[in-house]
Every structure is written in structure tokens, then in C-alpha cells.
Backbone as CSV, one residue per row, in Angstrom:
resi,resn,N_x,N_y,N_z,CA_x,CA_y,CA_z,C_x,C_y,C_z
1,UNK,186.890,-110.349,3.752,187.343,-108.979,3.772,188.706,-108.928,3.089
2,UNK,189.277,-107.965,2.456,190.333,-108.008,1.178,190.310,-106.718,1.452
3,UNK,191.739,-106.146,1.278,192.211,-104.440,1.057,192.947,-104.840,-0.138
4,UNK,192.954,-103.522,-1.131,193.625,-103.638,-2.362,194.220,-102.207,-2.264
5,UNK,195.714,-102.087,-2.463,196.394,-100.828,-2.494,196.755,-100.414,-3.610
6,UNK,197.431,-99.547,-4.732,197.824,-99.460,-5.777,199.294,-99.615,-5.110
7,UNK,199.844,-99.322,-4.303,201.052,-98.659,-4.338,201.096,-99.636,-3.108
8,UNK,201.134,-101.125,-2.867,201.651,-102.264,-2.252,202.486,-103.386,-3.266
9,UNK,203.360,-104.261,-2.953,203.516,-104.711,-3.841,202.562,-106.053,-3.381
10,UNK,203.179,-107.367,-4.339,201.713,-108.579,-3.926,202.417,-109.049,-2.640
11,UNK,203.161,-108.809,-1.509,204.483,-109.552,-0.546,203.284,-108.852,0.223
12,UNK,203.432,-107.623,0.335,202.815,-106.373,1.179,201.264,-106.652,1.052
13,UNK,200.361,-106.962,0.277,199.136,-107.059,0.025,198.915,-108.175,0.847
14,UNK,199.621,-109.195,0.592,199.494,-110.189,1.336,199.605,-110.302,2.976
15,UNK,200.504,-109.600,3.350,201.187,-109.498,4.881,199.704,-108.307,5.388
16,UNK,199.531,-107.376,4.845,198.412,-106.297,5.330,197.066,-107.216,5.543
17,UNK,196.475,-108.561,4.053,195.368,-108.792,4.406,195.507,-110.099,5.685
18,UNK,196.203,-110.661,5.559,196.929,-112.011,6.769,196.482,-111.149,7.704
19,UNK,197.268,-109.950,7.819,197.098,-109.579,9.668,196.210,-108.953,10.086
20,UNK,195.303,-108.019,9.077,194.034,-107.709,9.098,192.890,-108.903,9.184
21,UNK,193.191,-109.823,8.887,191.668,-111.063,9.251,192.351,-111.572,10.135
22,UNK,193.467,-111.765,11.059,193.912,-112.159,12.273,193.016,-110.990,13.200
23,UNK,193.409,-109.756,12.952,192.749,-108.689,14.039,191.305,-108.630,14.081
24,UNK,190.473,-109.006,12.937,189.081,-109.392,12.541,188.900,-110.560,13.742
25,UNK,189.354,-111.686,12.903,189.102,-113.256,13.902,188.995,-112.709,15.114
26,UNK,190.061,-112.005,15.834,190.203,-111.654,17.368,189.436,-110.985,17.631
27,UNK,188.423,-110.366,17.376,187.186,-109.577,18.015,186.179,-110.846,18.663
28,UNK,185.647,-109.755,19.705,184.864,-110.501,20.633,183.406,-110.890,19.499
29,UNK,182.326,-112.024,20.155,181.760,-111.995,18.853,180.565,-111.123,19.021
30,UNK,180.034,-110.883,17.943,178.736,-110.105,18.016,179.528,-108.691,17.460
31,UNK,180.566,-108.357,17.960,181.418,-106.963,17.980,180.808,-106.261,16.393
32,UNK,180.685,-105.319,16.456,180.636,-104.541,14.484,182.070,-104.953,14.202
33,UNK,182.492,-105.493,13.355,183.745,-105.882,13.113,183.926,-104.905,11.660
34,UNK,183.179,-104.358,10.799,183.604,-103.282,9.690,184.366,-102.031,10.184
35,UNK,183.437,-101.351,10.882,183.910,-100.220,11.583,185.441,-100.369,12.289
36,UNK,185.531,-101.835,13.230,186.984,-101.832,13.653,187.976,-102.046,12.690
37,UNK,187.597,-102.751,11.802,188.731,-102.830,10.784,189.188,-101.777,10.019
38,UNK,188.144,-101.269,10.116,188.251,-99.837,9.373,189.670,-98.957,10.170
39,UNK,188.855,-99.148,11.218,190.176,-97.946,12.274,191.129,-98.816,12.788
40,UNK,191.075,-100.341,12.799,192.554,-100.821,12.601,193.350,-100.793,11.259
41,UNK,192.610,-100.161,9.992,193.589,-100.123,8.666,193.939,-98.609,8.877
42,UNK,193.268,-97.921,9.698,193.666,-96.301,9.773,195.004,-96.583,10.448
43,UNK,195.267,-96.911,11.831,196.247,-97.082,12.243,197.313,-97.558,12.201
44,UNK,197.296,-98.533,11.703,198.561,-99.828,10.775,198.450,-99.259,9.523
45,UNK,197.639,-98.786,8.595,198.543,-98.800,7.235,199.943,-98.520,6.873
46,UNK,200.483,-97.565,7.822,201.444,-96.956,7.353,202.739,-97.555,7.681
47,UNK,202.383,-98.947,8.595,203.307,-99.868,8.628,203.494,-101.274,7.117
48,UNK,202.268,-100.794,6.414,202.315,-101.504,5.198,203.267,-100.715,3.641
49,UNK,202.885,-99.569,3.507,203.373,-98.579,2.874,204.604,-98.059,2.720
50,UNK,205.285,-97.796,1.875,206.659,-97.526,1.929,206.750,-96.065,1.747
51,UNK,206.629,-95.539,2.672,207.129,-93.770,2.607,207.782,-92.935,1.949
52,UNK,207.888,-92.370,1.250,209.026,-91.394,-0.161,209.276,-90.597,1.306
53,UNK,209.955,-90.247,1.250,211.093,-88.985,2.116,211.143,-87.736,1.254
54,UNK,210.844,-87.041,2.133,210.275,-85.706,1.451,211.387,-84.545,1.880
55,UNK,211.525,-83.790,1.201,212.682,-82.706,1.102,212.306,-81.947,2.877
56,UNK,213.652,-81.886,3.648,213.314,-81.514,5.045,212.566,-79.821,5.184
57,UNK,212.796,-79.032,4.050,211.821,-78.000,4.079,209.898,-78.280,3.848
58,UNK,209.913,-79.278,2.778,208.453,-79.702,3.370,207.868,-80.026,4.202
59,UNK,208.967,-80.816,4.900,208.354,-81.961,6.144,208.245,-80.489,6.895
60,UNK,209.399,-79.988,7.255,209.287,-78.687,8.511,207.794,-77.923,8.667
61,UNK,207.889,-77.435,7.043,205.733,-76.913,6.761,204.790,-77.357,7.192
62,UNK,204.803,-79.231,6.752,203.937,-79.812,7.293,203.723,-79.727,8.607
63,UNK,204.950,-80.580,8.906,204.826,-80.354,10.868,204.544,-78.723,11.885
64,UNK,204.623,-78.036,11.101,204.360,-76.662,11.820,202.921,-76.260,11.637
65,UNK,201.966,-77.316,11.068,200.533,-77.202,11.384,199.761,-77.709,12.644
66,UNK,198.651,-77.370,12.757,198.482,-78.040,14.430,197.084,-78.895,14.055
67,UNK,197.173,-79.921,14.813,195.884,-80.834,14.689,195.253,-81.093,15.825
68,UNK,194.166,-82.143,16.101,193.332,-81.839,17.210,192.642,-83.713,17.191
69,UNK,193.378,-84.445,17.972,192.569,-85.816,18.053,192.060,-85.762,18.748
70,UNK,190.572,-86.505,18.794,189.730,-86.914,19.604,189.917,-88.480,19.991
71,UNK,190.237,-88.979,20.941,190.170,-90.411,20.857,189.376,-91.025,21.834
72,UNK,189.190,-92.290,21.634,187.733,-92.944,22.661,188.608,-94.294,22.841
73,UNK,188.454,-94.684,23.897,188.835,-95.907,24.506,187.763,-96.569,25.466
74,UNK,187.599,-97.762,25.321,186.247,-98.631,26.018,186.290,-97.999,27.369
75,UNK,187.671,-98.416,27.887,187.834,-97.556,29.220,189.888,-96.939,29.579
76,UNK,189.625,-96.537,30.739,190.668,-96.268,30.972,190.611,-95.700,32.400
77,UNK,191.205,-97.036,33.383,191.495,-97.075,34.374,192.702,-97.065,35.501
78,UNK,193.749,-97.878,34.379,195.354,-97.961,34.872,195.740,-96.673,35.044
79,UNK,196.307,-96.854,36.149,197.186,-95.519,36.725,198.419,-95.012,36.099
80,UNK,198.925,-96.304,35.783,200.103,-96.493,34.990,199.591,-95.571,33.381
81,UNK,198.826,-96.076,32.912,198.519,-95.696,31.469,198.109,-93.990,31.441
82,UNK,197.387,-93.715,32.998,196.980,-92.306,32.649,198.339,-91.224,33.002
83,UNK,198.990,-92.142,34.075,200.182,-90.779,34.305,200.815,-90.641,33.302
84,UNK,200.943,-91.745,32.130,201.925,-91.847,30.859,201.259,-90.934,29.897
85,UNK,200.132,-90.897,29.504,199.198,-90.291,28.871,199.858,-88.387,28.995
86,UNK,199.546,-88.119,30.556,199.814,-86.556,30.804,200.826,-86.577,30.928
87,UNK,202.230,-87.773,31.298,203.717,-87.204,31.305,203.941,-86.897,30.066
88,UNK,203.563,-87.830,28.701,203.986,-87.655,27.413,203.517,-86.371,26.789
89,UNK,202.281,-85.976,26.916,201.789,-85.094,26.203,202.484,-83.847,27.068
90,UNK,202.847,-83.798,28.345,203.557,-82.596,28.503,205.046,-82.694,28.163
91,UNK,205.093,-83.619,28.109,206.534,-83.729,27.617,206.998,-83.049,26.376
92,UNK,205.986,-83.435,25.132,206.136,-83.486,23.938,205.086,-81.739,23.990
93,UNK,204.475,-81.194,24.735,204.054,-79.375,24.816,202.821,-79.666,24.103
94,UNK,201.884,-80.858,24.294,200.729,-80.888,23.814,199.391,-80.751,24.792
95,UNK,198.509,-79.536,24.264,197.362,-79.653,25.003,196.261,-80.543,24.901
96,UNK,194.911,-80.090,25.423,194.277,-81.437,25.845,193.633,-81.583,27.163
97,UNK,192.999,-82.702,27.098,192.963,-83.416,28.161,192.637,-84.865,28.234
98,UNK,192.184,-85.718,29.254,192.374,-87.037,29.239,190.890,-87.005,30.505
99,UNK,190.111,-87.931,29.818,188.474,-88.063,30.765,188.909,-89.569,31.063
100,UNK,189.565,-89.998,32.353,189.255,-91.552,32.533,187.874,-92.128,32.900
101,UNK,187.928,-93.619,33.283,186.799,-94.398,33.376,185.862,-94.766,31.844
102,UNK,184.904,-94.839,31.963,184.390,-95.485,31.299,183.188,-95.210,30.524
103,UNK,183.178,-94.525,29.000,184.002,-94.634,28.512,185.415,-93.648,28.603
104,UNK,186.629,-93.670,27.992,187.796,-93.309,28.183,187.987,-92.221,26.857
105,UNK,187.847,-90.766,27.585,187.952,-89.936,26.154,189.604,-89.247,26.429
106,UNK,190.007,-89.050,24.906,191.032,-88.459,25.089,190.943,-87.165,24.081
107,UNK,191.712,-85.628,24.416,191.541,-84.880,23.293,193.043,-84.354,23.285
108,UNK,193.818,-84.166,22.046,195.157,-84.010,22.170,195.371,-83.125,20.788
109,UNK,195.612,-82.083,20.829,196.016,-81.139,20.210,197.609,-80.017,19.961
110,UNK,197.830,-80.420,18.796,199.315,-79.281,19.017,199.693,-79.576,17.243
111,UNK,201.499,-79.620,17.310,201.631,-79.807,15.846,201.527,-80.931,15.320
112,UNK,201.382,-81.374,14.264,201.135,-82.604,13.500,202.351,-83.602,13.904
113,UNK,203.678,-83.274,13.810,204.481,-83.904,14.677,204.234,-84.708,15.870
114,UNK,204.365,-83.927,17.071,204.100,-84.206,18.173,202.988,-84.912,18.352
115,UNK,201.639,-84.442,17.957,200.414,-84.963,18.050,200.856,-86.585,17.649
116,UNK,201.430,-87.028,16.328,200.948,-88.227,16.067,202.559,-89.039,16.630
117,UNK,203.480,-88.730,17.548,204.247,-88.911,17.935,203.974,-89.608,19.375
118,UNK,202.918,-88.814,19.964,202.094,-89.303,21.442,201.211,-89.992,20.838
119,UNK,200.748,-90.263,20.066,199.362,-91.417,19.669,200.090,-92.783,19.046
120,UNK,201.515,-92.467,18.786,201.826,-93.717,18.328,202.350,-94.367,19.187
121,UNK,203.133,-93.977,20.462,203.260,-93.981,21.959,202.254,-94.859,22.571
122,UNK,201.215,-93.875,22.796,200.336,-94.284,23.491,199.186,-95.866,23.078
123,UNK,198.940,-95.341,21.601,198.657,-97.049,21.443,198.974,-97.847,21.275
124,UNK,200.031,-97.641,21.313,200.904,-98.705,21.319,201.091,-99.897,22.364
125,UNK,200.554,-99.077,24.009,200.358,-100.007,24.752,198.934,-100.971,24.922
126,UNK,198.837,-101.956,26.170,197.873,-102.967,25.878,196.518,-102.360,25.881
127,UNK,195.608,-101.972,25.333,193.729,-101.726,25.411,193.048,-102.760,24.991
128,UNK,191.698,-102.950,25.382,191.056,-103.705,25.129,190.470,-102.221,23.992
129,UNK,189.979,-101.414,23.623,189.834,-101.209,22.320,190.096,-99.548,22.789
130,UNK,190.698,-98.672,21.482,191.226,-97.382,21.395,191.404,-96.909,20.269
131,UNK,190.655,-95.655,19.524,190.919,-95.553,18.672,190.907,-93.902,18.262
132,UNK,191.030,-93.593,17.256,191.293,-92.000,17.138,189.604,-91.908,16.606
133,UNK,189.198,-91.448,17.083,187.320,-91.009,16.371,186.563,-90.306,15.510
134,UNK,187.980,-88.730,15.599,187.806,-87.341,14.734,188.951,-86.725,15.048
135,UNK,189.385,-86.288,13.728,190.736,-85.781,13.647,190.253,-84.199,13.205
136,UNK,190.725,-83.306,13.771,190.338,-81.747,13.457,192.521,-81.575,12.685
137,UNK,191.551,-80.666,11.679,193.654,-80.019,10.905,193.101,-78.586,10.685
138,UNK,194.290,-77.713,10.927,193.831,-76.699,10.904,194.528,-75.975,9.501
139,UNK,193.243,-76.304,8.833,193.572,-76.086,7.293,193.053,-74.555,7.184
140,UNK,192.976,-73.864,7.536,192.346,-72.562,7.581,193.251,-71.685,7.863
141,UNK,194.649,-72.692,8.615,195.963,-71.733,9.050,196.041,-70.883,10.184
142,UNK,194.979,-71.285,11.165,194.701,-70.244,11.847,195.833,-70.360,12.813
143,UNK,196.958,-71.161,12.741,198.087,-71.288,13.909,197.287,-71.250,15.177
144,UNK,197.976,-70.343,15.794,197.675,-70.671,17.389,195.929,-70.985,17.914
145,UNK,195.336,-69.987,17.088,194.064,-69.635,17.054,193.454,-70.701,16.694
146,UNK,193.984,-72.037,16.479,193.357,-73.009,16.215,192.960,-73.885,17.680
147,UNK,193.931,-73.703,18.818,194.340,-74.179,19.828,192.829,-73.975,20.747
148,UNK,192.571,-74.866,21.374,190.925,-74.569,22.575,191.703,-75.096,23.852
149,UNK,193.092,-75.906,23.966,193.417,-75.932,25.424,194.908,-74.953,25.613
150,UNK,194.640,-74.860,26.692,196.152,-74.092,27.351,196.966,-75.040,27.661
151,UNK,197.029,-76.262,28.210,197.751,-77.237,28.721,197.029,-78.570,28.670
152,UNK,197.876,-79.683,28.941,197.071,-80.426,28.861,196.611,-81.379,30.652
153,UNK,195.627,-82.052,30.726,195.148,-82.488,31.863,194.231,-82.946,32.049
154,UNK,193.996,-84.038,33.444,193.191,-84.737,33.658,191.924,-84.497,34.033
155,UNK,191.014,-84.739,33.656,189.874,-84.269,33.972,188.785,-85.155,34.522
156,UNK,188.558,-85.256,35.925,187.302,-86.630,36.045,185.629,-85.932,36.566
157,UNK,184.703,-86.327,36.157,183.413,-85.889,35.687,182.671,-86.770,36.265
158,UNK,183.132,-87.176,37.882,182.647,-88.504,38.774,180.614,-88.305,38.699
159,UNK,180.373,-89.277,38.149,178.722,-89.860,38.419,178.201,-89.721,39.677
160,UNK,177.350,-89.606,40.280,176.888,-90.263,41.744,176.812,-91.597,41.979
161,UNK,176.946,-92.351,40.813,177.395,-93.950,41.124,178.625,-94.512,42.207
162,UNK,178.192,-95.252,42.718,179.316,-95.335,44.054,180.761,-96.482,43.588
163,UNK,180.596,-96.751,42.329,181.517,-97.132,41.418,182.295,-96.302,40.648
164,UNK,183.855,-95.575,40.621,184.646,-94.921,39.770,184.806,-95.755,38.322
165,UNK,183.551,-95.695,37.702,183.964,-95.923,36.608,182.816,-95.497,34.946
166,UNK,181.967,-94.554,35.603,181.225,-93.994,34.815,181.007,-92.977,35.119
167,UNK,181.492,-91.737,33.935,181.285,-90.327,34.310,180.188,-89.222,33.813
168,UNK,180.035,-88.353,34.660,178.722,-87.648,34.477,179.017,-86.605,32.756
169,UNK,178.457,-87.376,31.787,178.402,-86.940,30.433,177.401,-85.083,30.500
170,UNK,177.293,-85.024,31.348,176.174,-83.706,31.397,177.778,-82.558,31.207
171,UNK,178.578,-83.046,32.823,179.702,-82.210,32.958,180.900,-81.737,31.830
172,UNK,181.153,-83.135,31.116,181.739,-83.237,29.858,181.349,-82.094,29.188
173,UNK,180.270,-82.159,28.828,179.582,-81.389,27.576,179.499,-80.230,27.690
174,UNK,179.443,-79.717,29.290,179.752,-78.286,29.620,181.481,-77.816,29.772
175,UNK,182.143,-79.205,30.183,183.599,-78.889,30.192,183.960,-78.677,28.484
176,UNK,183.703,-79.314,27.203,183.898,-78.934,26.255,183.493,-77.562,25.535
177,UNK,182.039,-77.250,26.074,181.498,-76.043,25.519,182.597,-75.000,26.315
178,UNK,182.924,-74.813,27.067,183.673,-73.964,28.030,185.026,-73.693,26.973
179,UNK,185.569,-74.834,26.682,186.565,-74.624,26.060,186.175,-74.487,24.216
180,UNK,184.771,-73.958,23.745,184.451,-73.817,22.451,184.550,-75.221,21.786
181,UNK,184.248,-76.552,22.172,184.509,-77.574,21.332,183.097,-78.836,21.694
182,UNK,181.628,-77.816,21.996,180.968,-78.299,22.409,180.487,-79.666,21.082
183,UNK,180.317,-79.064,19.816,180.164,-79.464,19.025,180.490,-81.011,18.292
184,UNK,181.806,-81.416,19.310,182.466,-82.755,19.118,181.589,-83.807,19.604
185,UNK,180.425,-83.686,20.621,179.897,-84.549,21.470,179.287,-85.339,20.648
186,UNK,178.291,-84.461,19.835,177.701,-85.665,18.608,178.458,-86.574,18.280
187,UNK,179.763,-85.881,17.219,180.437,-86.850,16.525,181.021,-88.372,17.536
188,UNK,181.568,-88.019,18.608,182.298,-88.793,19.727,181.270,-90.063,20.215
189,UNK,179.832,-89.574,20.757,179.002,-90.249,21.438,177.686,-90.657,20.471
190,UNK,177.784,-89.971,19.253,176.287,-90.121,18.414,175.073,-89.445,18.835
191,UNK,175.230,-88.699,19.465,173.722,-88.033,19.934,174.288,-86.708,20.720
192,UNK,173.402,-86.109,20.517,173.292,-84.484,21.219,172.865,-84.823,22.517
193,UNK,173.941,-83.951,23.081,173.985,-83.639,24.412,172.717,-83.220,25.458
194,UNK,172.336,-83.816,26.378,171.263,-83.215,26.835,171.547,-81.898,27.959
195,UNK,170.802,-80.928,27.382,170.957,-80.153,28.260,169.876,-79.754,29.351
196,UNK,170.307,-79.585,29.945,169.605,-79.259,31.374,168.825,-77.837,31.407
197,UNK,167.491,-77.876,31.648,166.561,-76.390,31.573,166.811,-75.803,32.216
């Protein structure tokens, strides 16, 4: 596996592919290892890349758009990780919410700022795997009208399993349609939602 950038020099090409087949090697085996590499070069590139600095009236434009991550994590159980999750995102005035157990969905929406300000936060700490899944931008401009939460918060969707750690995907799918974002389930889980007659 090899990444080729135009705009790396050969120091940087080198250091990006080294630590990219280190994060490869480290997968469990059997794992799809394309797909992760894929969304481990989404997340690290921009620690390879050297950034131009952009006149502070652009940046301001940019950041005054609002975006919408979807993220999936194998699981998410620590107490520690979820109160950090809803202290940050209210901290930083981002809506949302956060589905623990297993799997671990997250949806986090606000300005482009903030949004990727809590995701660089947040993965930053230890997961066994986490990644952003579908990124919504609201290129249409619709500002506020782009927004499907009021606040952000925890949401658990307990199974009848007598184990807290798998949640009832039926509830999900009605908690998203509720908030107009039924449509994500495909992309998130690969398959349409079953609905109930």
C-alpha cells in the first residue's frame, strides 16, 4: 500500500507511508484493512500537509457554514468517554446526539469550526475503532435550516437483552425519522431499516 501526494515533499511521503503500514500491520487479522486505511488517511492527512493560511475574512465564511457528522464506533461504553462526548459538544453549542453501546453512533452537527474542533478532541482519545462515516455540508446555505437537532444528547435505545450493550436499531430509526434524518440509516448500517407493519 503507497499514498502519493502532489503537494508532500519526499521527507513527508515517506513519514505518511511509514505510519500508514504501521496502522495497517496493527489491525486485527482478517479485519478489511482498505476501507480502514482509507478513513485512517481521512483523519491524519492533515497532519501530513502543510496548510497555506488563508486571509481571516475567508476562514470567518468558511467557518460560518454548518456541517453534520455521522460517526460509528465498534462500541462505546466508558462513562468517562460519554460524559466528555456531551460536556464538549455543549460546551463548544453543538447539536446531536450520542447512541452508546454497541455499535456506538455519534451525530454532531453545527459550524464547520466547532464541529471538527470536537472530533479532533474526541478521537483523539483511546478506541478500539471510530470513525467519521458521512459527512453532510450545507452547501445549499440553508444556515439554520440546515440544523435537525435542538441540543445535543444522550440517547439509549436499550434491547430486551439482559446485557447493556446492544441497542434496539428499530427505535434508532424512528428516533432519526422524528428528527427528518431517517435516510442516514442505509448509509451508517448498509441496509434499510426494517419497519414494523
Amino acid at each position: 500500500m503507497f499514498v502519493r501526494n502532489d503537494t508532500l515533499n519526499r521527507s513527508r511521503h515517506v513519514q505518511l507511508n511509514k505510519d500508514l503500514c504501521d496502522y495497517v500491520s496493527g489491525l486485527e487479522r482478517g479485519e478489511p484493512c482498505i476501507f480502514s486505511a482509507v478513513c485512517w488517511l481521512q483523519d491524519n492527512a492533515q497532519n501530513y500537509v502543510e496548510i497555506k493560511e488563508e486571509p481571516a475574512s475567508q476562514k470567518a465564511e468558511k467557518n460560518d457554514r454548518y456541517i453534520r457528522y455521522w460517526i460509528y464506533s465498534h462500541h462505546i461504553y466508558s462513562k468517562t468517554k460519554r460524559r466528555e462526548i456531551v460536556d464538549l459538544a455543549n460546551l463548544l453549542h453543538i447539536n446531536g446526539f450520542c447512541m452508546p453501546g454497541k455499535p456506538g453512533i455519534i451525530c454532531v452537527e453545527g459550524t464547520v469550526s466547532d464541529c471538527s474542533e470536537w472530533w479532533q478532541s474526541i478521537k483523539s482519545m483511546n478506541w478500539k475503532k471510530i470513525f467519521c462515516k458521512v459527512t453532510e455540508e450545507d452547501k445549499e446555505g440553508e444556515g439554520d435550516a440546515f440544523l435537525r437537532f435542538d441540543k445535543f444528547e444522550e440517547v439509549v435505545f436499550q434491547s430486551s437483552g439482559v446485557k447493556f450493550n446492544h441497542m434496539d436499531m428499530g427505535e434508532l430509526h424512528k428516533y432519526l425519522e422524528e428528527h427528518r434524518v431517517g435516510y442516514i440509516f442505509k448509509d451508517i448500517f448498509g441496509m434499510e431499516a426494517k419497519v414494523g407493519s
